[in-house]
C-alpha positions, 0 to 999 in steps of 0.5 A: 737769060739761060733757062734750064727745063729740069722735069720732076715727074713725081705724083706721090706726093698727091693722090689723083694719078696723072701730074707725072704727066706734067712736064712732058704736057708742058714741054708738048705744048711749046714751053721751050718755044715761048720762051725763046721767042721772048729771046732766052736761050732754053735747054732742057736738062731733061728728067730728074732720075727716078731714085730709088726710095730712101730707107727711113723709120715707120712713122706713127702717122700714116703718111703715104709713099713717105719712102719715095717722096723723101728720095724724091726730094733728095735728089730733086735738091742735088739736082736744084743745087747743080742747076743753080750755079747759073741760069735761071731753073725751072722745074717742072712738075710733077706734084707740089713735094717736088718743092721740097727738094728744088727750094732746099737745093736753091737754099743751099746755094743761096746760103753759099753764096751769101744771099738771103733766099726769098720764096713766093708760093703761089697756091690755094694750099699753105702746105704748112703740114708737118710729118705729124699733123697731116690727116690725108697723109699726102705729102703734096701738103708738107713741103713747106713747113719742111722747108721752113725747119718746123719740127718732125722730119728729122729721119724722114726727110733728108737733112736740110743744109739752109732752111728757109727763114720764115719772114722771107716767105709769101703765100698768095691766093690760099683758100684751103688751109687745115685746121693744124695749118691754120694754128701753125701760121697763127705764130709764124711770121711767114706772111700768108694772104688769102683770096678774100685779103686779095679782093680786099687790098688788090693783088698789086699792092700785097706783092710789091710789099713783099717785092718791097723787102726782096729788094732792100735784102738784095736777095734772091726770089723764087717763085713756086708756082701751083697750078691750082692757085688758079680759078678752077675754071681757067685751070681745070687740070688739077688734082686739087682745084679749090674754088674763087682762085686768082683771075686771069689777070691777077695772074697775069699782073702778078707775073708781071709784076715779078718780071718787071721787079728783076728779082726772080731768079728760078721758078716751079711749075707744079700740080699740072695733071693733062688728064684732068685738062680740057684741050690742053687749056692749063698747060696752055694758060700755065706757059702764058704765065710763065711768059709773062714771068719772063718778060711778055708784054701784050703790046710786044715792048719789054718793060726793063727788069 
């Protein structure tokens, strides 16, 4: 498999300096390299430009760096766009807004190319906020309910060339979900499995359910993946740990899962702060996952995807 390295060093969107740090401590710590050991070829497309911030009206909510998370986007979605022509991108960030902009170029393309796009997000948050119902005004919180066409960005953020249909999207591992967040995934279809819908059917049989339907729509999944849906013990390098998070080998098992399923076809690496890390443990841990994602086994035999 190509994969491309594509660094989104955006922090914004969040409010703990550090997570633009990111991709350089993932790349740092031998990224590229696991991934061609597993025998993918692997070139780095090096950093998304810094862009200059977009010109929008004042909002009535106070919503923090809104001019420069919107150019973020923007040019994060051109970018996802370009990259997704072939191979397998994944981007590296970098806060969770930078998702707004690499599924929205991947919808695009998708949308192009005639095949429903499917989007696992892998989170302790649903960031399911809208421009007008975000109290902390972090737009981290915002990206999905962007990307599924909910009400309010219009003007704010860019234009949406294919937004997401709300029954092809999963949630996995929420713990932390507001009170405006709740009421919106009350009636939406997205599917959204908390931690305790977790212990209680397993993780296996939740995801291969949505693998399931991925599947029968010969459709393409990506996989947004925040750091934090974690248990903040094994991933202690993150602006936003939220306790009771997803075990070492649920983890594992669900990137598994998603390597065995052949389904995947481009991922996000997100929320990564190496400030807030104890000996490069979350960047360490964040590429083992990614390389189970692609095919790493314990035993050294690849299982056919």
């Amino acid at each position: 498999m190509n994969c491309k390295l594509i660094s989104v060093p955006v922090e914004q969107g969040q409010p703990v300096p550090g997570c633009a740090l990111g991709p350089e401590a993932l790349k740092g710590a031998g990224l590229a390299d696991a991934l061609r050991e597993l025998g993918h070829e692997v070139v780095d497309l090096g950093s998304v430009p810094t862009p200059q911030p977009r010109v929008v009206p004042d909002h009535p909510n106070h919503l923090k760096f809104l001019p420069q998370v919107s150019a973020w986007v923007e040019v994060t979605a051109q970018a996802a766009y370009e990259a997704s022509a072939d191979g397998f991108p994944i981007f590296l960030g970098g806060d969770h807004s930078i998702s707004a902009g690499s599924v929205s170029g991947l919808a695009r393309r998708a949308a192009e190319n005639g095949q429903p796009l499917f989007v696992l997000w892998m989170d302790a948050h649903s960031d399911f906020h809208t421009l007008d119902t975000t109290t902390s005004g972090n737009l981290h919180g915002v990206p999905l309910a962007y990307l599924c066409g909910l009400p309010g960005f219009d003007g704010y953020f860019p234009p949406l060339a294919a937004p997401l249909a709300q029954e092809r999207v999963c949630i996995l591992g929420l713990r932390s979900v507001d009170k405006a967040e709740r009421e919106a995934l009350v009636v939406s279809p997205v599917r959204a499995y908390d931690m305790s819908e977790i212990d209680r059917k397993g993780i296996g049989p939740l995801l291969e359910a949505f693998l399931d339907e991925v599947r029968a729509a010969n459709g393409l999944l990506h996989v947004s993946f925040d750091v934090d849906f974690l248990d903040p013990p094994l991933a202690p390098g993150v602006g936003t740990p939220v306790q009771g998070g997803a075990t070492f080998r649920e983890a594992h098992l669900a990137m598994e899962m998603l390597y065995e399923s052949g389904l995947v076809t481009s991922l996000d690496v997100v929320e990564l702060n190496p400030t807030l890390d104890e000996r490069g443990r979350t960047a360490g841990l964040a590429i083992e996952l990614v390389g189970s994602l692609l095919g790493k086994t314990i035993t050294g035999k690849r299982r056919a995807a």
